[in-house]
C-alpha positions in Angstrom: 8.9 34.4 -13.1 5.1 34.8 -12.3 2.8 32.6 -10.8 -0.8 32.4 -12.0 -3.9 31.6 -10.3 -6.0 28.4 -10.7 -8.8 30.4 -12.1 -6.4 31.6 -14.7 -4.9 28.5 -16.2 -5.7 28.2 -19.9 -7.9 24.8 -20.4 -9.0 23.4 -23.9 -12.6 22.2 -24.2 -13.6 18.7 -24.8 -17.0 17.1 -25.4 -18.2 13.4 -25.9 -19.2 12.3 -28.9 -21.0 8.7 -31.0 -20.1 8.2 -34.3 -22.2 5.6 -35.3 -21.1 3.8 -31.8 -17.7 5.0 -31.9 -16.9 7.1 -28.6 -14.8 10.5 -29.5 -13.8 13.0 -27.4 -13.1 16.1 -29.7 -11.3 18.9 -28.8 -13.8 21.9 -29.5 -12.4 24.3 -31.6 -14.4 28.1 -32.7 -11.0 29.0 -33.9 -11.6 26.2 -36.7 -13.6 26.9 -39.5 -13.7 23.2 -40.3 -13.8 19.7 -38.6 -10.8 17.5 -38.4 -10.0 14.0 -37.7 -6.7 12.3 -37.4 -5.2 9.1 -38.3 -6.5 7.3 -35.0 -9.8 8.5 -35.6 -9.9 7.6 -39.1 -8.8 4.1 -38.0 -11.6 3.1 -35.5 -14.1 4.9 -38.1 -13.0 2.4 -40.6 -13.1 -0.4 -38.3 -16.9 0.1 -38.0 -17.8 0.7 -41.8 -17.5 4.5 -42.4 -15.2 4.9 -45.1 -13.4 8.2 -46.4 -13.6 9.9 -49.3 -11.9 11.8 -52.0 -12.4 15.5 -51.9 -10.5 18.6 -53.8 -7.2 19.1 -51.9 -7.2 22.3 -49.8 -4.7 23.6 -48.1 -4.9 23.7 -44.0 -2.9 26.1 -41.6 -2.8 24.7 -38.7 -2.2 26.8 -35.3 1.7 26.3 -35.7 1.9 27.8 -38.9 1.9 25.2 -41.0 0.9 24.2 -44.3 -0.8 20.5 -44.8 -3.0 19.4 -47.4 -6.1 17.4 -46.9 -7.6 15.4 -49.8 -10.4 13.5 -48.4 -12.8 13.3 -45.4 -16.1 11.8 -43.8 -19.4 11.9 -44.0 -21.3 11.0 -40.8 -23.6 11.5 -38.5 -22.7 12.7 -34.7 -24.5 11.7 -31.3 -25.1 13.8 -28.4 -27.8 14.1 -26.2 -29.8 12.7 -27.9 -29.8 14.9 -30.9 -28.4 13.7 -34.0 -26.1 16.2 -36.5 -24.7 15.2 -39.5 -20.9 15.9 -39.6 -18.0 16.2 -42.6 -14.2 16.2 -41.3 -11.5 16.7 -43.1 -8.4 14.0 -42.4 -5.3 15.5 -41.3 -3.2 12.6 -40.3 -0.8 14.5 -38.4 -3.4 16.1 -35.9 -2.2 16.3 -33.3 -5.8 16.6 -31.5 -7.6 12.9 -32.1 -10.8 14.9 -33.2 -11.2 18.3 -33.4 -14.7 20.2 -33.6 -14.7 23.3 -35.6 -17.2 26.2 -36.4 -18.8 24.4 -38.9 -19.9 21.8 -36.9 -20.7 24.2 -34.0 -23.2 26.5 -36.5 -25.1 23.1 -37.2 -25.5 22.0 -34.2 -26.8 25.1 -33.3 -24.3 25.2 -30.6 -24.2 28.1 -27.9 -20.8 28.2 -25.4 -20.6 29.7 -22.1 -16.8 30.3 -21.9 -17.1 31.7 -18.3 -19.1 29.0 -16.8 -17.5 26.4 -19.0 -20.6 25.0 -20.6 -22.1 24.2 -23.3 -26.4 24.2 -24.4 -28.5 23.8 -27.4 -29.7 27.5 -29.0 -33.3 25.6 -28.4 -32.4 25.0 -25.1 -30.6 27.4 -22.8 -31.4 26.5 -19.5 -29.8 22.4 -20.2 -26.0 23.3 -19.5 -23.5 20.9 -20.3 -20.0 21.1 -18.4 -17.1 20.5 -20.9 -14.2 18.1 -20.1 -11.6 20.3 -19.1 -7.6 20.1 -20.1 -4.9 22.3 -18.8 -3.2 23.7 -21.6 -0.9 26.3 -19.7 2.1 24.2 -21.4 1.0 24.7 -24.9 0.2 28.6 -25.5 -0.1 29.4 -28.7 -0.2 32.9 -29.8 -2.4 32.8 -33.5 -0.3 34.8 -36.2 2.9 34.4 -34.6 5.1 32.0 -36.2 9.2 31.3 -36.6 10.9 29.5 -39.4 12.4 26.4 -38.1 16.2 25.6 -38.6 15.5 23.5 -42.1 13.5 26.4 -43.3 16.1 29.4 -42.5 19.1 27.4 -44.3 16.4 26.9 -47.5 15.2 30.8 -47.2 19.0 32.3 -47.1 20.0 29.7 -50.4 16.8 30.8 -52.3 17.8 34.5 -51.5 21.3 34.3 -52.0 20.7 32.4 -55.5 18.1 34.7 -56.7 19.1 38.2 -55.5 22.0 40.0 -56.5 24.4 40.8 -54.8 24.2 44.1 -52.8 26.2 47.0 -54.0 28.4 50.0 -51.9 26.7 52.3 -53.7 23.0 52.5 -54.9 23.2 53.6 -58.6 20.2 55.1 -60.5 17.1 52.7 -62.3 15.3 52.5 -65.0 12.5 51.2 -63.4 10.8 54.6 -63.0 11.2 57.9 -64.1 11.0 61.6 -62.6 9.2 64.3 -63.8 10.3 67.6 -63.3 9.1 70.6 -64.7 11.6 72.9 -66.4 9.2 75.1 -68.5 10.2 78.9 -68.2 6.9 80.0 -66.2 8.0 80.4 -62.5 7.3 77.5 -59.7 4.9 78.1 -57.4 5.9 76.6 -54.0 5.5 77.7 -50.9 8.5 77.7 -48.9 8.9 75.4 -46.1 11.2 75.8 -43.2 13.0 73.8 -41.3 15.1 73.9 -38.2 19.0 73.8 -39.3 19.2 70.4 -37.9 17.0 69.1 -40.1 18.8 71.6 -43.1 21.9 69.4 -42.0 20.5 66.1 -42.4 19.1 67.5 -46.0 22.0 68.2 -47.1 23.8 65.5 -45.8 21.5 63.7 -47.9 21.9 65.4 -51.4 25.6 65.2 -50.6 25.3 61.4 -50.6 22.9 61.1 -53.7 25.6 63.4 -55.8 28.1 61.3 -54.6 26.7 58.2 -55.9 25.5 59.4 -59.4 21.4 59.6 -58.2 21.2 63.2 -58.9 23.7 66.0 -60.7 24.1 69.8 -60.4 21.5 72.0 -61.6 22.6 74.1 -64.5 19.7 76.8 -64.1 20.2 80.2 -63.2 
């Protein structure tokens, strides 16, 4: 158990946003190549006349490892400070983030973020800092790249493997896969030696033991 210091906690970033008079307040997101709304959003952007459209489905992983498709999206324009940025989200419906504000939006906006003090400014203007709306989010650490198969997906891995693999065998056999070469012209081969501790001799032979035991390789009949 470890404690950890206030100026340690791990807080998401949220800004204020207008969508054509609808308040928002995204969670900011420069691990996000896109923007993404969610099925509240969607609903109070409808309510005031901005519709979605159909786009090419493309697939979304989302920061649990997860595979959802999105199909369609807006196309608006975004409020803040004064500055106006146009804006296309994709809909996920199961976000679980009402709004959230990806690179793509960040790039147009020509957004600049301070994550030590926090803030937020215009590349036009540094010295205007804008404090973000902070959110503790020590409760929901999420490692990126790390992800488990839930209980559904285990039980429907092990039946696809077990119907489409054989079934292992005691021994491992020979294939026809691939083939070795070996040259058994009359000219001598030149190899250097290489030694080995007797240990190591032991475990070789061990080895080629094994392999003649199982039918890999069979006796020389040189002299």
């Amino acid at each position: 158990m470890f404690k950890i210091r206030d100026s340690e906690i791990l807080r998401a970033f949220y800004v204020n946003i207008t969508i054509q008079g609808v308040q928002v307040e995204p969670f900011v997101d420069s691990g996000s190549n896109k923007s993404f709304a969610a099925a509240t959003t969607e609903t109070a952007l409808v309510k005031v006349g901005i519709y979605p459209k159909s786009v090419p489905p493309r697939s979304v992983v989302t920061a649990g490892c997860k595979i959802e498709t999105s199909s369609s999206g807006f196309d608006c324009q975004v409020y803040r400070h004064g500055r106006r940025t146009r804006l296309r989200p994709f809909i996920l419906r199961n976000l679980s983030e009402q709004f959230i504000l990806g690179m793509d939006f960040l790039v147009t906006a020509r957004i600049v973020i301070d994550f030590f003090d926090r803030t937020w400014h215009y590349r036009e203007s540094p010295e205007d800092k804008i404090p973000f709306t902070l959110v503790d989010a020590i409760n929901n650490i999420r490692p990126c790249g790390l992800c488990t198969l839930e209980e559904d997906q285990k039980i429907r891995l092990e039946n696809f493997l077990q119907e489409n693999l054989p079934p292992p065998e005691e021994k491992l056999g020979t294939t026809s896969k691939t083939s070795h070469r070996i040259d058994i012209s009359n000219h001598p081969i030149r190899q250097r030696p290489h030694h080995t501790t007797p240990a190591i001799r032991e475990i070789m032979w061990t080895e080629v033991e094994e392999m003649l035991e199982n039918s890999i390789i069979v006796p020389s009949q040189s002299e």
